[in-house]
LOGUKE-901499 format. One record per residue: residue in one letter; z, y, x of N, C-alpha, C, O, CB in turn. Coordinates in steps of 0.2 Angstrom, whole numbers, padded with zeros to 4 digits, always signed. Glycine has a CB too. Layout:
aZYXZYXZYXZYXZYX...
//
This chain:
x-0131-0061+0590-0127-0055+0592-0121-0056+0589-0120-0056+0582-0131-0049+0590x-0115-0056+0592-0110-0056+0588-0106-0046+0590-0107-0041+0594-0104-0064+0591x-0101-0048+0582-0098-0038+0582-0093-0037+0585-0089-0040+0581-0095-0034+0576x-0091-0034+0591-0087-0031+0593-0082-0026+0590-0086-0021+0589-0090-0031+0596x-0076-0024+0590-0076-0018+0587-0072-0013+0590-0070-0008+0587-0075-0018+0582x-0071-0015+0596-0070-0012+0602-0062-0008+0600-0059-0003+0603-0077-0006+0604x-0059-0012+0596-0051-0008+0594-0047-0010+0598-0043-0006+0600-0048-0010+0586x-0047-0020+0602-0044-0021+0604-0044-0020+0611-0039-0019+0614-0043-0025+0603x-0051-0019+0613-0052-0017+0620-0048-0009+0622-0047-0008+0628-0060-0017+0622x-0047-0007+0619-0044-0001+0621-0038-0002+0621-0034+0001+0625-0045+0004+0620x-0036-0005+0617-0028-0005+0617-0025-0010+0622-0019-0009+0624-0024-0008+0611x-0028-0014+0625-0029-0016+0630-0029-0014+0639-0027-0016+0644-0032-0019+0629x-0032-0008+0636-0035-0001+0643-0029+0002+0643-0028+0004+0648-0043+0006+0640x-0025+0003+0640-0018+0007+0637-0014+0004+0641-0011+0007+0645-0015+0007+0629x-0013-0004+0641-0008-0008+0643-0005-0007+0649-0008-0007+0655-0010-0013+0643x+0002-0006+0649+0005-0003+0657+0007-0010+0660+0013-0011+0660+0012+0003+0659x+0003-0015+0661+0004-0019+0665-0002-0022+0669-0002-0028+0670+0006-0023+0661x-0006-0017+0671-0011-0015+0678-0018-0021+0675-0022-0023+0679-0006-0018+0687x-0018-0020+0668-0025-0023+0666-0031-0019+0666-0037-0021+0666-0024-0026+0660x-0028-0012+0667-0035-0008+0666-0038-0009+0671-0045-0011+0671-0035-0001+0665x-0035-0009+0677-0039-0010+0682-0042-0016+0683-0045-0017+0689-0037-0009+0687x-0043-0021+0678-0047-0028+0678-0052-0024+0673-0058-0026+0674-0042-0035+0674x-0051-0020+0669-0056-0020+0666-0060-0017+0668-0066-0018+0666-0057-0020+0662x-0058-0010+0672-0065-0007+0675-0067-0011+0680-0071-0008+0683-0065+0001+0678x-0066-0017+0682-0069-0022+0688-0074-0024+0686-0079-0026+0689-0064-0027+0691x-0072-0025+0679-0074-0030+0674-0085-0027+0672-0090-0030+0673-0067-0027+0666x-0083-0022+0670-0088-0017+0669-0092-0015+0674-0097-0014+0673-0085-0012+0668x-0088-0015+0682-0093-0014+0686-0096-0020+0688-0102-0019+0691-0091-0010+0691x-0094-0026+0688-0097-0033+0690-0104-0034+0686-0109-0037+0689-0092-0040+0688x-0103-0031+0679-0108-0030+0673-0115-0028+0675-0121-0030+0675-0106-0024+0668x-0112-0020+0679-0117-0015+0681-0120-0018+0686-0126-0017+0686-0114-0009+0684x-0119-0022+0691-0123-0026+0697-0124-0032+0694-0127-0035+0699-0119-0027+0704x-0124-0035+0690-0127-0039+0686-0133-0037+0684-0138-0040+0686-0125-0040+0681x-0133-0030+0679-0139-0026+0677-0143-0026+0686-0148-0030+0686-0137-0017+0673x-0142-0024+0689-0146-0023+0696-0149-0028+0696-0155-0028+0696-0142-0022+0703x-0144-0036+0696-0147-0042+0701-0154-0042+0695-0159-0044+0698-0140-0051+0703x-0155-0042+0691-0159-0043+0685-0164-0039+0685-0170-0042+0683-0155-0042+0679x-0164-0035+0686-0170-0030+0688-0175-0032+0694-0181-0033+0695-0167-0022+0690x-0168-0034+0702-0174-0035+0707-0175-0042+0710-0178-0044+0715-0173-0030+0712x-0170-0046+0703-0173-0054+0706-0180-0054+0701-0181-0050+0697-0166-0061+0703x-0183-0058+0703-0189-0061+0701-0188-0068+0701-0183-0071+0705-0196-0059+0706x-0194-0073+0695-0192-0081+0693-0199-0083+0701-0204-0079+0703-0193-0084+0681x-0196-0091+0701-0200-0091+0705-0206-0098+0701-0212-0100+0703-0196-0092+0712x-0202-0101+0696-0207-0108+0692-0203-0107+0686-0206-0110+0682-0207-0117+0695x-0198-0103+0684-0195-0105+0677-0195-0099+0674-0194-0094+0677-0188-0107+0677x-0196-0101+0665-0193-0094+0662-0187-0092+0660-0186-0087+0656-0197-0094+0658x-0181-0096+0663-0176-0094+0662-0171-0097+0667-0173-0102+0671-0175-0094+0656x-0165-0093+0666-0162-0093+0673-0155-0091+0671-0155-0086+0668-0166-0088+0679x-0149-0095+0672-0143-0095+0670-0140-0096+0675-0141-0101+0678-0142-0099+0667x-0133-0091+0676-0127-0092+0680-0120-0090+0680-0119-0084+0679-0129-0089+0685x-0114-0094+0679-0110-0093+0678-0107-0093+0682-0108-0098+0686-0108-0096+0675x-0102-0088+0686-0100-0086+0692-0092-0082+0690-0091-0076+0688-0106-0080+0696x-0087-0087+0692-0079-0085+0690-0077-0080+0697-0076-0082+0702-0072-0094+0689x-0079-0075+0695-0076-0070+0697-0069-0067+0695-0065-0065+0699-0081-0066+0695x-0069-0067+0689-0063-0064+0687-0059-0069+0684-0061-0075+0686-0065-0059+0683x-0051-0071+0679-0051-0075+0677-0055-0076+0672-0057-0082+0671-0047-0076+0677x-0057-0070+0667-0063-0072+0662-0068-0074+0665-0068-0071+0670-0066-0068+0659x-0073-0079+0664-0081-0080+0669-0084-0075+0667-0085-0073+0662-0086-0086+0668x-0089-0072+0675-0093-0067+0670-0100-0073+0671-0101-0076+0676-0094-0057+0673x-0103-0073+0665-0109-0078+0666-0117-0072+0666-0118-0068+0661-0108-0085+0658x-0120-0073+0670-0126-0071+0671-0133-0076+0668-0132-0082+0668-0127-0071+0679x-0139-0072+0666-0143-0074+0665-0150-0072+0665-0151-0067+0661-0142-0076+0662x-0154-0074+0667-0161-0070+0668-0166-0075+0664-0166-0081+0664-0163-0070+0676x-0170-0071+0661-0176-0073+0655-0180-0073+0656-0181-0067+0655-0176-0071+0649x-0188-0076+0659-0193-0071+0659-0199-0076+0653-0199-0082+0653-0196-0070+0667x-0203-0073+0650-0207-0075+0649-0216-0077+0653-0216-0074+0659-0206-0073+0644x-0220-0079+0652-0228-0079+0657-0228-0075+0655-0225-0072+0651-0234-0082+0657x-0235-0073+0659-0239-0066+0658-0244-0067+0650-0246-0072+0648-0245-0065+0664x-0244-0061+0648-0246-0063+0641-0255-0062+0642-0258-0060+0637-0241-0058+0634x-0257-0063+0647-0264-0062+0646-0268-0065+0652-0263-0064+0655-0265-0054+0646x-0271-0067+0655-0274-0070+0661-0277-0066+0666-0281-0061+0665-0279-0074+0658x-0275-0067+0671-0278-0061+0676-0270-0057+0676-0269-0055+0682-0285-0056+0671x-0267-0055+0674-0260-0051+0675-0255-0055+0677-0255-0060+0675-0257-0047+0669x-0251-0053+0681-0245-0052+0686-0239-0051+0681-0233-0053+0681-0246-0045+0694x-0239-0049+0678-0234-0043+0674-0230-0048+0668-0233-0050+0663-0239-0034+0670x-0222-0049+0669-0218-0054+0665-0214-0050+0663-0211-0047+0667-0215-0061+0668x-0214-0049+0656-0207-0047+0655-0201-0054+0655-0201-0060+0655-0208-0044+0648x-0195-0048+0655-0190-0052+0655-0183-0049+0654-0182-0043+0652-0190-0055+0661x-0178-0053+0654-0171-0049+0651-0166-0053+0656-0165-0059+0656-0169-0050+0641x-0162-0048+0661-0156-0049+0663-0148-0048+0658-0148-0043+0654-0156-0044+0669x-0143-0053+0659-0137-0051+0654-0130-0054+0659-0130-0058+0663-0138-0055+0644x-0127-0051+0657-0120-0051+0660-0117-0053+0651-0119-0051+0646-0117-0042+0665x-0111-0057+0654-0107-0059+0649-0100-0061+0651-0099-0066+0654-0111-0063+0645x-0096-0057+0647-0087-0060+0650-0081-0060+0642-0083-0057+0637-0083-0052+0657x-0075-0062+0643-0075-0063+0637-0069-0057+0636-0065-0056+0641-0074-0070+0636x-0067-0054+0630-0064-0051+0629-0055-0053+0626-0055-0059+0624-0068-0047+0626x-0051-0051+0626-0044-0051+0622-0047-0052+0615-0052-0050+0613-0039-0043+0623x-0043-0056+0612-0044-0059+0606-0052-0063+0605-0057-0063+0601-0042-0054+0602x-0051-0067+0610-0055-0072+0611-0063-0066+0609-0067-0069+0606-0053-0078+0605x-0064-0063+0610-0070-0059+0608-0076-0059+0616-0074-0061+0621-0068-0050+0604x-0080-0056+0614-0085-0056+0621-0088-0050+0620-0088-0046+0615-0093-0062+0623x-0090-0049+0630-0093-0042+0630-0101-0044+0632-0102-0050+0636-0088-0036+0636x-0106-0041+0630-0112-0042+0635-0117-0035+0636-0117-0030+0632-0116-0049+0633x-0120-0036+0642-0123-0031+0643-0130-0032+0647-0130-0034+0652-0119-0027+0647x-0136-0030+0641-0142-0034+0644-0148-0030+0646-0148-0026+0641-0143-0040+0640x-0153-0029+0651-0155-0026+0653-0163-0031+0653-0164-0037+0655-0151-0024+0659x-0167-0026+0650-0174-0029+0646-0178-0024+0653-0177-0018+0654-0176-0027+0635x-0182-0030+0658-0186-0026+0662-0194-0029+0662-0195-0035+0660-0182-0025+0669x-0199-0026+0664-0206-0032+0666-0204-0029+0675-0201-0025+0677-0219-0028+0661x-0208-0037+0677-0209-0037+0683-0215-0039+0686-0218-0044+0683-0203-0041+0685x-0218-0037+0691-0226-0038+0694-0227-0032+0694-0224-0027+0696-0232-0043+0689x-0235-0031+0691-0238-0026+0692-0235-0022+0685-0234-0025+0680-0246-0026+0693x-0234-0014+0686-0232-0011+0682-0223-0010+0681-0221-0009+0675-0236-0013+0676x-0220-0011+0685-0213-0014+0682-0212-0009+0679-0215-0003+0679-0208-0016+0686x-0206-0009+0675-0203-0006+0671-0196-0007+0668-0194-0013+0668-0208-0005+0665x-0192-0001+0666-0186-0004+0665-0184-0003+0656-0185+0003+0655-0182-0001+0670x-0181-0006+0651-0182-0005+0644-0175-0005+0644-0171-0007+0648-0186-0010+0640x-0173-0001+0636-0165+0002+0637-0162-0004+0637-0165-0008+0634-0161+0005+0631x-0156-0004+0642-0149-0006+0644-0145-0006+0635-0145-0001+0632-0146+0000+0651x-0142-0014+0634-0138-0013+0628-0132-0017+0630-0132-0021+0635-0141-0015+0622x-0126-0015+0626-0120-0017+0628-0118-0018+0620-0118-0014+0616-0115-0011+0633x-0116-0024+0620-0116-0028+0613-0107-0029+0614-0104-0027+0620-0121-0037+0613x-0104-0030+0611-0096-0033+0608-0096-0038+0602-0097-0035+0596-0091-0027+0605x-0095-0042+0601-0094-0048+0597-0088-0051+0596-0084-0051+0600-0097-0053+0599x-0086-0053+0589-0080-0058+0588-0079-0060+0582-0080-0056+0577-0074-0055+0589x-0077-0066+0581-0076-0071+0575-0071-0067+0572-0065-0065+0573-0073-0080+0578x-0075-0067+0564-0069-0062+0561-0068-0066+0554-0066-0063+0550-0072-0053+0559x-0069-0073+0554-0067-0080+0550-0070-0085+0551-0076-0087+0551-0068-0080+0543x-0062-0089+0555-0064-0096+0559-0068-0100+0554-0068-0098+0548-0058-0099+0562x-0070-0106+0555-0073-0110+0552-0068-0116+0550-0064-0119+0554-0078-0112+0556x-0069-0117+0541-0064-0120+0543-0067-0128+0540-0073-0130+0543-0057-0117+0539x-0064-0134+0535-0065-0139+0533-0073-0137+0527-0079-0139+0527-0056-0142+0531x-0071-0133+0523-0076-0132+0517-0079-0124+0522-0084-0122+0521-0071-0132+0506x-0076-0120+0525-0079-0115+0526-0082-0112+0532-0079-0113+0538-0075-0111+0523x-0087-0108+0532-0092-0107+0538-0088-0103+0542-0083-0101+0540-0099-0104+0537x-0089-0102+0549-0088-0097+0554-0092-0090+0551-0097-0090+0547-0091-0100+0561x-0089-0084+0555-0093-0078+0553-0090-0074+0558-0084-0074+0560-0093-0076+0545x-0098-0071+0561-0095-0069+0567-0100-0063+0565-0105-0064+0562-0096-0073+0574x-0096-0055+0568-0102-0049+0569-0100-0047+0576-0096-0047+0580-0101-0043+0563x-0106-0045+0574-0106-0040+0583-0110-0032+0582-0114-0030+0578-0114-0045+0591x-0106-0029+0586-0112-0022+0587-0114-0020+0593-0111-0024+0597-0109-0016+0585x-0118-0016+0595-0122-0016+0599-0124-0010+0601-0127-0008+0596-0125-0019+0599x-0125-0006+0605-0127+0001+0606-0133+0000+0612-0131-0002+0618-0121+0007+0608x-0140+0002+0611-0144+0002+0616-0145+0012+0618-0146+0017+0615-0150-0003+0614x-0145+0009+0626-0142+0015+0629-0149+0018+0631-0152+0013+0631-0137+0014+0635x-0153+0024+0632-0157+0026+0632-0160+0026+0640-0161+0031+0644-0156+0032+0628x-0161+0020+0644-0162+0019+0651-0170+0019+0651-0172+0019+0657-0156+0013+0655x-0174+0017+0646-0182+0016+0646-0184+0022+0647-0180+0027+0646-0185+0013+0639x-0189+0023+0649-0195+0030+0653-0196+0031+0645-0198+0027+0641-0205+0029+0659x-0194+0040+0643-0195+0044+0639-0190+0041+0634-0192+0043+0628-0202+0044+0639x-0184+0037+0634-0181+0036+0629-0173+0043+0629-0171+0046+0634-0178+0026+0630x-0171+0044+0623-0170+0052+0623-0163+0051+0619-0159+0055+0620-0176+0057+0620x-0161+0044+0613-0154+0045+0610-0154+0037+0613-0158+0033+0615-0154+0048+0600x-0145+0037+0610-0142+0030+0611-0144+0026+0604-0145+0030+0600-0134+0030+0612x-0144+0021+0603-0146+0019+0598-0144+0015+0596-0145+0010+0599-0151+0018+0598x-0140+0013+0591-0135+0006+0586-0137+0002+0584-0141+0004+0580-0132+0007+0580x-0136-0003+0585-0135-0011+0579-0132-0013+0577-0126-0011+0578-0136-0016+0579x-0132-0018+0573-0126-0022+0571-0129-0029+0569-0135-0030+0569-0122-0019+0564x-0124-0035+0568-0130-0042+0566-0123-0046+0564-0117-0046+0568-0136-0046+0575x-0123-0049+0560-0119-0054+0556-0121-0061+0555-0126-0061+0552-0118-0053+0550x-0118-0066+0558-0119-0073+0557-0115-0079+0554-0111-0082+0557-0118-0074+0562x-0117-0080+0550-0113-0085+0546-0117-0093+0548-0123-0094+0548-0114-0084+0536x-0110-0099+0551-0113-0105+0551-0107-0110+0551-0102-0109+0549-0117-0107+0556x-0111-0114+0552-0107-0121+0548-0109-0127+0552-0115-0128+0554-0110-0122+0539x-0105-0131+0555-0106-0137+0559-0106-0143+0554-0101-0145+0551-0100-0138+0564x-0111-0147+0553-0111-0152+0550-0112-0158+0552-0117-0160+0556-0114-0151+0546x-0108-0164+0549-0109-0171+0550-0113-0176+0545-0110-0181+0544-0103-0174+0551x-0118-0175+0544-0123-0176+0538-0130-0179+0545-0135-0176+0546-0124-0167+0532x-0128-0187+0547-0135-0188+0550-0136-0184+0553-0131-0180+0554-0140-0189+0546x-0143-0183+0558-0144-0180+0563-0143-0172+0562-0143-0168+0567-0151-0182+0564x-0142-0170+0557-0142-0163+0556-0134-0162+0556-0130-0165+0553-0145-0160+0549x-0133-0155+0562-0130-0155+0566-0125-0147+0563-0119-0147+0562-0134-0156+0574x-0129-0144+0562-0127-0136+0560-0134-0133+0556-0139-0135+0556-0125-0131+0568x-0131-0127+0551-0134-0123+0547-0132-0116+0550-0126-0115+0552-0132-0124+0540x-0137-0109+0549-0133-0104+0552-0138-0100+0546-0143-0101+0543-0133-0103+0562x-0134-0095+0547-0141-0088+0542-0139-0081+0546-0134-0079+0546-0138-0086+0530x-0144-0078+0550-0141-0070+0555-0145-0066+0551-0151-0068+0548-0144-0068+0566x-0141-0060+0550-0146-0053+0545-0143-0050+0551-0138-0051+0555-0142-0049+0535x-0149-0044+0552-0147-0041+0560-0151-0034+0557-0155-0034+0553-0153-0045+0569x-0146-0027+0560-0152-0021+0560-0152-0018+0566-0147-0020+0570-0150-0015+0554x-0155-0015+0568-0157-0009+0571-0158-0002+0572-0163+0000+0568-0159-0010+0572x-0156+0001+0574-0161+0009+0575-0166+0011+0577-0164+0012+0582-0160+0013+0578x-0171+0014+0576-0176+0016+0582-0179+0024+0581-0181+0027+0576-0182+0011+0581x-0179+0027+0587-0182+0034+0585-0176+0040+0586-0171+0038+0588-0185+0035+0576x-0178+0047+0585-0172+0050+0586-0168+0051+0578-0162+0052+0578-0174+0057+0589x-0172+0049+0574-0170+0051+0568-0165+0043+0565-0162+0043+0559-0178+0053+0564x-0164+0037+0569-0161+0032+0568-0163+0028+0563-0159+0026+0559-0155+0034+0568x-0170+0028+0563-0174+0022+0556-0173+0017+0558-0175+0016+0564-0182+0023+0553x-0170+0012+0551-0167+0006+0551-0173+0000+0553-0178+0001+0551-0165+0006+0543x-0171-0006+0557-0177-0013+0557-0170-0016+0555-0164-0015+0555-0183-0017+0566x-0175-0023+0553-0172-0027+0549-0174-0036+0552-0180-0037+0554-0175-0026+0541x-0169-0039+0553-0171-0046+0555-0168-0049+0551-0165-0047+0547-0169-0049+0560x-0170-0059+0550-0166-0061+0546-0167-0068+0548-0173-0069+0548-0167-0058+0539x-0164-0072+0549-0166-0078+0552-0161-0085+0548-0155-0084+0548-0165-0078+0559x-0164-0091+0546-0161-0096+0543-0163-0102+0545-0169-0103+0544-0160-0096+0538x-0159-0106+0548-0160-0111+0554-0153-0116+0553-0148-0116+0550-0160-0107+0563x-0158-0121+0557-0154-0127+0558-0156-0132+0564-0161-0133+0565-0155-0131+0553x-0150-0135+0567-0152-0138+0572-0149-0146+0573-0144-0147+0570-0151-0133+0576x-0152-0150+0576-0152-0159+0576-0151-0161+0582-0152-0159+0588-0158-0162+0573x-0149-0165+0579-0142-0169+0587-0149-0176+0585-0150-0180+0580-0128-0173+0584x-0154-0175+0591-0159-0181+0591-0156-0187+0594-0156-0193+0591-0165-0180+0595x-0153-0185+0603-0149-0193+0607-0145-0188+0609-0146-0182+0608-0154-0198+0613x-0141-0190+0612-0136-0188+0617-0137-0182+0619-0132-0178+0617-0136-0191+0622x-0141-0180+0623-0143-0175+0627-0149-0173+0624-0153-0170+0628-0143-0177+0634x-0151-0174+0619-0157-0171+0616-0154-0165+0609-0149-0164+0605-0162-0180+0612x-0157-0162+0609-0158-0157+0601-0164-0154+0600-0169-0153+0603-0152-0150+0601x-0164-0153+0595-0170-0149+0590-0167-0144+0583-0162-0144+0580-0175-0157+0586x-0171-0140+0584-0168-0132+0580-0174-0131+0575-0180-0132+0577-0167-0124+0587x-0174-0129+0570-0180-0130+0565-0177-0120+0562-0173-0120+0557-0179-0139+0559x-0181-0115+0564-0179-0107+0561-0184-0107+0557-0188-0111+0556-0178-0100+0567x-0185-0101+0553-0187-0097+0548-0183-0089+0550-0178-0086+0551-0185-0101+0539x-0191-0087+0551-0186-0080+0556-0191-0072+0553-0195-0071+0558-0187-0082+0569x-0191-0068+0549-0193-0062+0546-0190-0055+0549-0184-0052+0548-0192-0064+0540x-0195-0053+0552-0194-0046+0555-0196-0039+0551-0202-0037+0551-0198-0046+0561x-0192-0038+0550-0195-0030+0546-0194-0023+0549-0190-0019+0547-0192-0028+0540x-0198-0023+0556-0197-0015+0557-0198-0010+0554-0202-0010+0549-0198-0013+0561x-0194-0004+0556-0196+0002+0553-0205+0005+0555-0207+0003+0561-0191+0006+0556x-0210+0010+0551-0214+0010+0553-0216+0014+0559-0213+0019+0561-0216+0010+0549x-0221+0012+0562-0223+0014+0569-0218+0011+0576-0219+0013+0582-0222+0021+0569x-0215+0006+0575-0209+0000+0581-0211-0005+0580-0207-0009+0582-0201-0001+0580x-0216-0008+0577-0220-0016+0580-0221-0018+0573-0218-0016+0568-0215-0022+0585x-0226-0022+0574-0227-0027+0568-0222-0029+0564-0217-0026+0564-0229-0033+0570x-0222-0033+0559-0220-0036+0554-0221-0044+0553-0225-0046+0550-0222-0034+0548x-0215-0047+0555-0217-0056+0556-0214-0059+0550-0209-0058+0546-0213-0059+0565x-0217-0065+0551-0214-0070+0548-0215-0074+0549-0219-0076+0546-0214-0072+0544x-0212-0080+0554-0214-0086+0557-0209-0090+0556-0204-0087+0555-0216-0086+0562x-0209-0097+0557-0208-0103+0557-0207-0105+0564-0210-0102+0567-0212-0107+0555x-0201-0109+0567-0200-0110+0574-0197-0117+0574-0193-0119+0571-0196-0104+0577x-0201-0121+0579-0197-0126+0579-0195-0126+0588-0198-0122+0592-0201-0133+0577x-0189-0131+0589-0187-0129+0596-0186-0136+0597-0185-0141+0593-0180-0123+0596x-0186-0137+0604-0183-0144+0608-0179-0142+0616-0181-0139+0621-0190-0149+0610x-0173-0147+0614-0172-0145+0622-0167-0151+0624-0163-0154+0621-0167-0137+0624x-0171-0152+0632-0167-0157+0635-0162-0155+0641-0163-0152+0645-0171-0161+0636x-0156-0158+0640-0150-0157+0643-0151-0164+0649-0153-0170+0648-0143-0156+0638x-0151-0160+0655-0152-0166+0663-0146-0164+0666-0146-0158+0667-0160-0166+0669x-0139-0171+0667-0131-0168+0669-0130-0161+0665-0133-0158+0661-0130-0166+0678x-0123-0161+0670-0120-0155+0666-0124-0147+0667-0122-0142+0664-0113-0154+0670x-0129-0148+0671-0130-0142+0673-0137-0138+0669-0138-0133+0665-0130-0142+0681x-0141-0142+0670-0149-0139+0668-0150-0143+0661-0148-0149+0659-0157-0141+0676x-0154-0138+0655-0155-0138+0651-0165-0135+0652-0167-0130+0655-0149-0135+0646x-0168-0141+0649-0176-0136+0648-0177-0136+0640-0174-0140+0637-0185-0141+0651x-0181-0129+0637-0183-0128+0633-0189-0127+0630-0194-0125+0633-0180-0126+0634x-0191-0129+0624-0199-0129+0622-0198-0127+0614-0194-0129+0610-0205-0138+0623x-0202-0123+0614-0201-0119+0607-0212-0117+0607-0216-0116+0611-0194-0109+0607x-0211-0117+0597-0217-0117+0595-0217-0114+0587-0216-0117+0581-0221-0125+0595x-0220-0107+0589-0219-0104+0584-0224-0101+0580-0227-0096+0583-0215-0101+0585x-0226-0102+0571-0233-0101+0569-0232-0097+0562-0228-0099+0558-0237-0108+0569x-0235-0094+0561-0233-0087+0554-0238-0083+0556-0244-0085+0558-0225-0081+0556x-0237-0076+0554-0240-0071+0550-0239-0064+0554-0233-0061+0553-0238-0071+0542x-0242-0061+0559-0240-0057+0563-0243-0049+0561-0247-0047+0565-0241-0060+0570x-0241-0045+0557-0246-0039+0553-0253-0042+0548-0259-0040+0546-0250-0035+0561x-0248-0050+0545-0256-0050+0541-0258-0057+0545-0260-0062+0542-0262-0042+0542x-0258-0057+0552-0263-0061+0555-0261-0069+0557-0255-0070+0557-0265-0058+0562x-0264-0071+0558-0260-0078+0559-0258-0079+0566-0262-0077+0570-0264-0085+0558x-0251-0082+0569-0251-0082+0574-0248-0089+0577-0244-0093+0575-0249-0076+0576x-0250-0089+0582-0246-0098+0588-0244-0096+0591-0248-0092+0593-0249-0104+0592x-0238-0097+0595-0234-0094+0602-0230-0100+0603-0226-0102+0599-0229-0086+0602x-0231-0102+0611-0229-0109+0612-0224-0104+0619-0226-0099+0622-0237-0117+0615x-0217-0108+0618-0213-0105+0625-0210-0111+0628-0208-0116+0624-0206-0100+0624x-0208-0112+0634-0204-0114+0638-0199-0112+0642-0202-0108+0647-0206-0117+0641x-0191-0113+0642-0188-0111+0647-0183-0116+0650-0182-0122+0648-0185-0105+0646x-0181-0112+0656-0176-0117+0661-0169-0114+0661-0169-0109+0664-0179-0118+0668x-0162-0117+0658-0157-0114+0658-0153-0116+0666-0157-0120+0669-0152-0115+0651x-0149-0114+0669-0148-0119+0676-0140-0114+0674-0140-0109+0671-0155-0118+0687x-0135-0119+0678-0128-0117+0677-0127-0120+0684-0130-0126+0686-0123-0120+0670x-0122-0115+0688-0120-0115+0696-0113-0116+0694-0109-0117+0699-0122-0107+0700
//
């Protein structure tokens, strides 16, 4: 998640040189994004990527789904997102978490802002925050709800190890706005050319009564085929409320 802090975007909304009207274009391209994401369905992949220069920013699209988490059910969750880039190199995104099959459902709509607030330099890492407001669009959801998430990394030329990153992330949940906690430290490897591998350590602390309490290990692989399609395989094994747990994923990124 990168932080947005929405200072420049308005001064930009101000501008009398007929940009605003780019950006409420901007915003509605977003909104039918959110649509296409809700009533597209995957047809063999669990993910789904599209970059479509609409504007001169691209706005880039993507759709996520994972399997059904149980045998016998129809029902995948998944996450539509829209993404474009903002004045001073910063980005906007807006992403829309729905299940599809039996039972659909739609889960709050969030609209993130991000931007590099210290480039990266020779001895020093990048550091990027973002904030995020998820909007109350889920059945029976009632306030808007905040985040924020900070990213510190570093690109390195040390043998196959490629970069180091560390994300501390919070959240809100509830009407009363009780704090969750992420925290993730990772690294990832330039195997061949078109090969990489990502090796995380990723601890979840929500607030009580908003989900379990994780700790797991994640290793990741992905292969890049041309410029366009990347597949993905991730295998992740930890401690889920105490319990032990294995979760194997695959996805498919595709660029139009």
């Amino acid at each position: 998640m990168h932080t947005r802090d929405g200072s420049g975007n308005a001064r930009h909304a101000r501008s009398p040189d007929g940009r605003r009207g780019t950006d409420l274009q901007k915003l509605a391209a977003l909104g039918a994004g959110a649509w296409l994401a809700l009533v597209c369905s995957p047809a063999a992949a669990d993910g789904f990527s599209r970059t479509v220069d609409v504007f001169p920013s691209p706005i880039e699209l993507r759709l996520t789904y994972a399997p059904p988490a149980a045998l016998g059910t129809s029902a995948m969750a998944g996450e539509g997102s829209l993404g474009t880039r903002l004045p001073y190199e910063g980005r906007l995104t807006l992403r829309l978490p729905h299940v599809v099959g039996e039972s659909p459902a739609l889960g709050n709509a969030q609209v993130g802002v991000s931007y590099d607030i210290a480039r990266e330099g020779r001895l020093l890492p990048n550091l990027a925050i973002a904030a995020r407001v998820d909007l109350p669009t889920a059945h029976g959801a009632r306030n808007a709800l905040p985040g924020v998430r900070a990213t510190v990394g570093k690109r390195l030329a040390a043998g196959p190890l490629e970069s180091l990153r560390l994300e501390t992330e919070m959240w809100t949940n509830g009407p009363q706005l009780t704090p969750s906690y992420r925290t993730l430290v990772g690294a990832t490897f330039r195997l061949r050319a078109a090969t990489s591998g990502s090796l995380d350590f990723i601890a979840i602390r929500p607030a009580a009564g908003f989900g379990p309490e994780e700790r797991m290990a994640q290793l990741g692989l992905s292969q890049r085929f041309g410029g366009a399609s990347t597949v993905r395989l991730g295998l992740a094994t930890g401690l889920v409320d105490g319990a032990n747990s294995l979760r194997a994923t695959i996805g498919l990124d595709t660029h139009f």
